[in-house]
C-alpha positions in Angstrom: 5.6 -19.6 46.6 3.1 -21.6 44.0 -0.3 -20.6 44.7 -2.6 -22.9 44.7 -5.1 -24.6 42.3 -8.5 -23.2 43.4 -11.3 -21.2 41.7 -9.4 -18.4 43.8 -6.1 -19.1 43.4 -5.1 -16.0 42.0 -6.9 -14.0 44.9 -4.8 -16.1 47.5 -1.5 -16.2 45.5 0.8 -16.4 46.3 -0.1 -18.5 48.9 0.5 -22.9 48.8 -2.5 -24.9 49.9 -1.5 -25.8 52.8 -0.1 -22.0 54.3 -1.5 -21.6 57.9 -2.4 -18.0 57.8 -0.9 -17.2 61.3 0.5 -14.0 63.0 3.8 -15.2 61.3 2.6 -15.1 57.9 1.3 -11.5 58.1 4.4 -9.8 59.5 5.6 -11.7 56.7 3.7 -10.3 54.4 3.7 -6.7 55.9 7.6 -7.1 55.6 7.6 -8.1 51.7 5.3 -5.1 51.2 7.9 -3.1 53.2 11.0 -4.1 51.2 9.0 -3.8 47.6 7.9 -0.4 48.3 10.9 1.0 49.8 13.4 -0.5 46.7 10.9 0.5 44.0 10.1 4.5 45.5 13.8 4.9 46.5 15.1 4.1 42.8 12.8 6.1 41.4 13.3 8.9 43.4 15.1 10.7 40.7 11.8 10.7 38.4 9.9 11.3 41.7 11.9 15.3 42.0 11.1 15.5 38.3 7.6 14.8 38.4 7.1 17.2 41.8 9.3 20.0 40.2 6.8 19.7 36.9 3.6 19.6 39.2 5.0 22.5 41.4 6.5 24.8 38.5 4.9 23.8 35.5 6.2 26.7 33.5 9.9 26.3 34.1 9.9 22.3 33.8 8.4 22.2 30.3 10.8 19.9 28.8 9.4 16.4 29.7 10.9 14.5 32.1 14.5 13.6 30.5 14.4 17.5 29.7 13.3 17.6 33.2 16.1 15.6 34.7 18.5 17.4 33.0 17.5 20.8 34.0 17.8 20.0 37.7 20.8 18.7 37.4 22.4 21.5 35.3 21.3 24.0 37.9 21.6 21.8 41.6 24.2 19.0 40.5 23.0 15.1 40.6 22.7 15.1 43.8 19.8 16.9 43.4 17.5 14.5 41.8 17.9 12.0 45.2 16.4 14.8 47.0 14.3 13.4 49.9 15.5 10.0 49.1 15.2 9.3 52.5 11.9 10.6 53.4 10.6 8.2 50.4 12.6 5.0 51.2 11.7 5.2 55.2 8.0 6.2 54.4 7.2 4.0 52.0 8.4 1.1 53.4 5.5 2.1 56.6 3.1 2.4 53.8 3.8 -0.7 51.9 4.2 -2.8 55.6 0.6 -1.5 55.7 -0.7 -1.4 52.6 0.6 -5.0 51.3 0.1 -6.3 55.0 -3.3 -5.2 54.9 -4.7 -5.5 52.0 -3.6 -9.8 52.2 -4.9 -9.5 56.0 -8.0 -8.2 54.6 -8.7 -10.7 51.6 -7.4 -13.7 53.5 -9.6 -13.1 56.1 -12.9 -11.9 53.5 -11.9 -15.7 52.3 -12.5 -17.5 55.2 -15.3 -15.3 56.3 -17.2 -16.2 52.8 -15.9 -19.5 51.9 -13.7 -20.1 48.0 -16.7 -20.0 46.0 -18.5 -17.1 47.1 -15.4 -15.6 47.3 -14.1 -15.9 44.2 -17.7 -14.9 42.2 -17.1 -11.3 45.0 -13.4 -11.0 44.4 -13.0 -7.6 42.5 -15.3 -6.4 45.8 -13.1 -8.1 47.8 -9.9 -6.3 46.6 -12.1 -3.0 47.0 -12.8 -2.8 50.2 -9.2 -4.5 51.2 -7.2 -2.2 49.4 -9.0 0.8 50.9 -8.8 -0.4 54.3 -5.3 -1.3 54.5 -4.1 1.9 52.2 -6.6 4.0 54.5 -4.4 3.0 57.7 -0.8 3.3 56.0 -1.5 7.0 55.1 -1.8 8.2 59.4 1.6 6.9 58.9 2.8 8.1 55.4 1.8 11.7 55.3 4.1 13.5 57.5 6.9 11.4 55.5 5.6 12.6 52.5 4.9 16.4 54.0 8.7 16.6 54.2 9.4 14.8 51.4 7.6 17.3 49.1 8.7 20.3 51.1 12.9 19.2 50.6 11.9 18.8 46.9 10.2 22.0 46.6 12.9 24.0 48.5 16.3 21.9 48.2 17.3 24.3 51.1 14.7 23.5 53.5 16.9 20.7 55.3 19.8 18.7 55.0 17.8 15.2 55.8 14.8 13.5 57.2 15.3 13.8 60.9 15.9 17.5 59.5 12.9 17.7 58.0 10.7 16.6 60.6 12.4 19.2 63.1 12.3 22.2 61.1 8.5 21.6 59.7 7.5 20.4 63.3 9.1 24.2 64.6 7.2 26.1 61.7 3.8 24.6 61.1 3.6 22.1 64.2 1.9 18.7 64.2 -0.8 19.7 61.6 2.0 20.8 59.2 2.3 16.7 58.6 -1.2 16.4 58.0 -1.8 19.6 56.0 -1.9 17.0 53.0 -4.0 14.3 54.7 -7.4 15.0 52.9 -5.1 14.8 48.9 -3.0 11.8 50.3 -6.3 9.8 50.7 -7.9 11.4 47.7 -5.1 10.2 45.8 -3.8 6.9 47.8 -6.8 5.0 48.3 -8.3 5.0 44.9 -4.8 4.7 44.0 -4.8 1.5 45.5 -8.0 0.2 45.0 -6.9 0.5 41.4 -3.8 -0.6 41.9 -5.1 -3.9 43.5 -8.0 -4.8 41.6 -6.8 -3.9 38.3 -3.7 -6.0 38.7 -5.9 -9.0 40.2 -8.2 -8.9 36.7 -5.1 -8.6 34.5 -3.4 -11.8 36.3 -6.7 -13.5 36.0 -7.0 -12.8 32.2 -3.1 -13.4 31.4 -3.7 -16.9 33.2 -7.1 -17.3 31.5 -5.1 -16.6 28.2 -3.0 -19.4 28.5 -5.4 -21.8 30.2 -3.6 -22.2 33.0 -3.4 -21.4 36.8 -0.6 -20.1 38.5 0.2 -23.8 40.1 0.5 -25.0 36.9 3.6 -22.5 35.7 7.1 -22.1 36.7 8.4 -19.3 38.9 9.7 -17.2 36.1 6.4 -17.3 34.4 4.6 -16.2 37.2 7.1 -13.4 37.7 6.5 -12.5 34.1 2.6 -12.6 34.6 3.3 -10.5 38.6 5.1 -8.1 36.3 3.0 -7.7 33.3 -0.1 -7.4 35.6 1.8 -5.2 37.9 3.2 -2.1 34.4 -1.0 -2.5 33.4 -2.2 -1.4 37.3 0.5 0.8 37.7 -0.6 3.1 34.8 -4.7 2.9 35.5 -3.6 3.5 38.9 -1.8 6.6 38.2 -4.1 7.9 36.0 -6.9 7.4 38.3 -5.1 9.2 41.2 -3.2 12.3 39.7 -5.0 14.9 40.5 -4.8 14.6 43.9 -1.5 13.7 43.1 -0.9 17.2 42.2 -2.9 18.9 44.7 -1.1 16.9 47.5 1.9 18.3 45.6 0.8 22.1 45.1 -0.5 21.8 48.9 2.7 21.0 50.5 4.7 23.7 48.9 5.1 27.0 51.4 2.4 29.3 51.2 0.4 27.4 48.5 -3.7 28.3 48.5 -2.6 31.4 50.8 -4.0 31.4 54.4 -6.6 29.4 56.5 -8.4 25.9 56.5 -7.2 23.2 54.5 -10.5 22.9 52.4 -10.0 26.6 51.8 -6.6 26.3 50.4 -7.3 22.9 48.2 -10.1 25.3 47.0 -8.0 27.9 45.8 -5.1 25.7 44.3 -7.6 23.5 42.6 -8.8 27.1 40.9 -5.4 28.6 40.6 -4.4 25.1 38.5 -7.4 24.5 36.3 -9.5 20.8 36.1 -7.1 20.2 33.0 -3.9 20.8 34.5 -4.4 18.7 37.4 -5.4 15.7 35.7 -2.9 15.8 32.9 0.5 18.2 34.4 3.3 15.6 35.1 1.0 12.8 34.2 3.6 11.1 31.9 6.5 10.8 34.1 4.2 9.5 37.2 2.7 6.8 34.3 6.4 5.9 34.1 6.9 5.7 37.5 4.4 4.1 38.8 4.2 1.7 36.5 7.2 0.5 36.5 7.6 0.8 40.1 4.2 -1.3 40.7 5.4 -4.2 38.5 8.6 -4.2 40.8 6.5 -4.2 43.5 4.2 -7.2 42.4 7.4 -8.9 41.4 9.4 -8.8 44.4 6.1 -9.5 47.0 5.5 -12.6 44.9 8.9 -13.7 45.0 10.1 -12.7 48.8 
């Protein structure tokens, strides 16, 4: 869809002047966000069990992340590397039904509370607060995907599936076993967003700025290229931001990680165990990869659904 040519055009792409902003229109948008996150995460799954595997056993994954991929495939088979595929395609599609959902439920409505102008002169605020609203609501429903996600990749014996999953960690650690991440997942997810959303809002800005245009005034294909190109840039500042709760939400979910008792206590004692160093820089180059190549797909293929 063409967005249209207002001072804030690029905070309500893509969206044409004369969208009506109805109930419609956000499951519309929840559902794009759905689909993008679910493709991107599920095809990069294979990077995702390399970039766990590093965070988990640094020492034995110390060959990058081709060296990475190979080693877990030399020792497990392929098959290996889809490991948890499922948890990751199902629970990111709940996060990004949130997340994207949100965050244009959010802005949209930040709009017509303060009017184009005033909008527009707050909009880096505005993409703030939206992003860490909607990604603060998708996590409830992410973690326990991601509990069992990280659990299947750090024991490839610990279940033969999602449904699984759920029933063997629900049976071991009960209904805070899902949650025993909840603190890292919003330490890493919503300043992940926030990031992720902001810094891909002032990067289409200046890439339109560059050219001396507005998105109403280019082709599709441009704008994809501009979704994209905005998208890799976020992506990366995103990831950077956010790994080291990355790694602790990693390290947490493992069995028996930060020994015994409250969940401060044992993010305590891993962030100890693991050093400041490690956890902002151990697997940091395959996640860059990742997500940003997963977050241009993402911008790409909301902008186009």
């Amino acid at each position: 869809m063409a967005a249209q040519n207002l001072p804030g055009s690029v905070l309500l792409a893509p969206s044409p002047v004369d969208t009506k902003h109805d109930l419609m229109y956000y499951l519309k948008g929840a559902a794009a966000g759905g689909i993008c996150c679910s493709i991107t995460h599920g095809a990069l799954c294979p990077v995702d069990v390399v970039k766990t595997r590093v965070q988990l056993d640094p020492i034995r994954y110390n060959s990058g992340l081709i060296g990475g991929m190979r080693k877990v495939v030399a020792e497990e088979g392929a098959m290996a590397l889809t490991t948890g595929l499922g948890a990751t395609a199902f629970g990111y599609f709940i996060q990004g039904w949130f997340k994207f959902g949100g965050v244009e439920f959010f802005k949209i409505k930040a709009v017509e509370t303060l009017g184009e102008e005033k909008a527009w002169a707050n909009k880096t605020g505005i993409y703030l607060i939206s992003a860490a609203c909607a990604e603060t609501i998708a996590d409830v429903f992410l973690c326990p995907l991601e509990a069992v996600r990280i659990r299947a990749v750090s024991d490839p014996e610990f279940c033969d599936g999602l449904a699984d999953g759920f029933s063997k960690m629900l049976k071991a650690d009960g209904i805070g076993g899902f949650y025993s991440g909840f603190l890292p997942i919003l330490a890493k997810q919503v300043p992940y967003t926030m990031t992720k959303f902001a810094v891909q809002g002032a990067a289409a800005d200046s890439i339109y700025a560059s050219m001396g245009k507005s998105p109403s005034d280019l082709s599709s294909s441009a704008n994809l290229g501009v979704s994209l190109g905005s998208g890799v840039i976020a992506g990366v500042a995103a990831a950077i931001i956010s790994h080291p709760a990355d790694t602790l939400l990693s390290k947490i979910n493992k069995k028996g990680a930060g020994g015994d008792g409250a969940m401060m206590a044992r993010l305590m004692n891993i962030a100890k165990e693991t050093g400041f160093v490690s956890l902002c820089t151990v697997g940091l180059l395959p996640r860059c990869v990742m997500i940003g190549t997963l977050t241009a797909g993402q911008f790409g293929i909301f902008d186009t659904v």
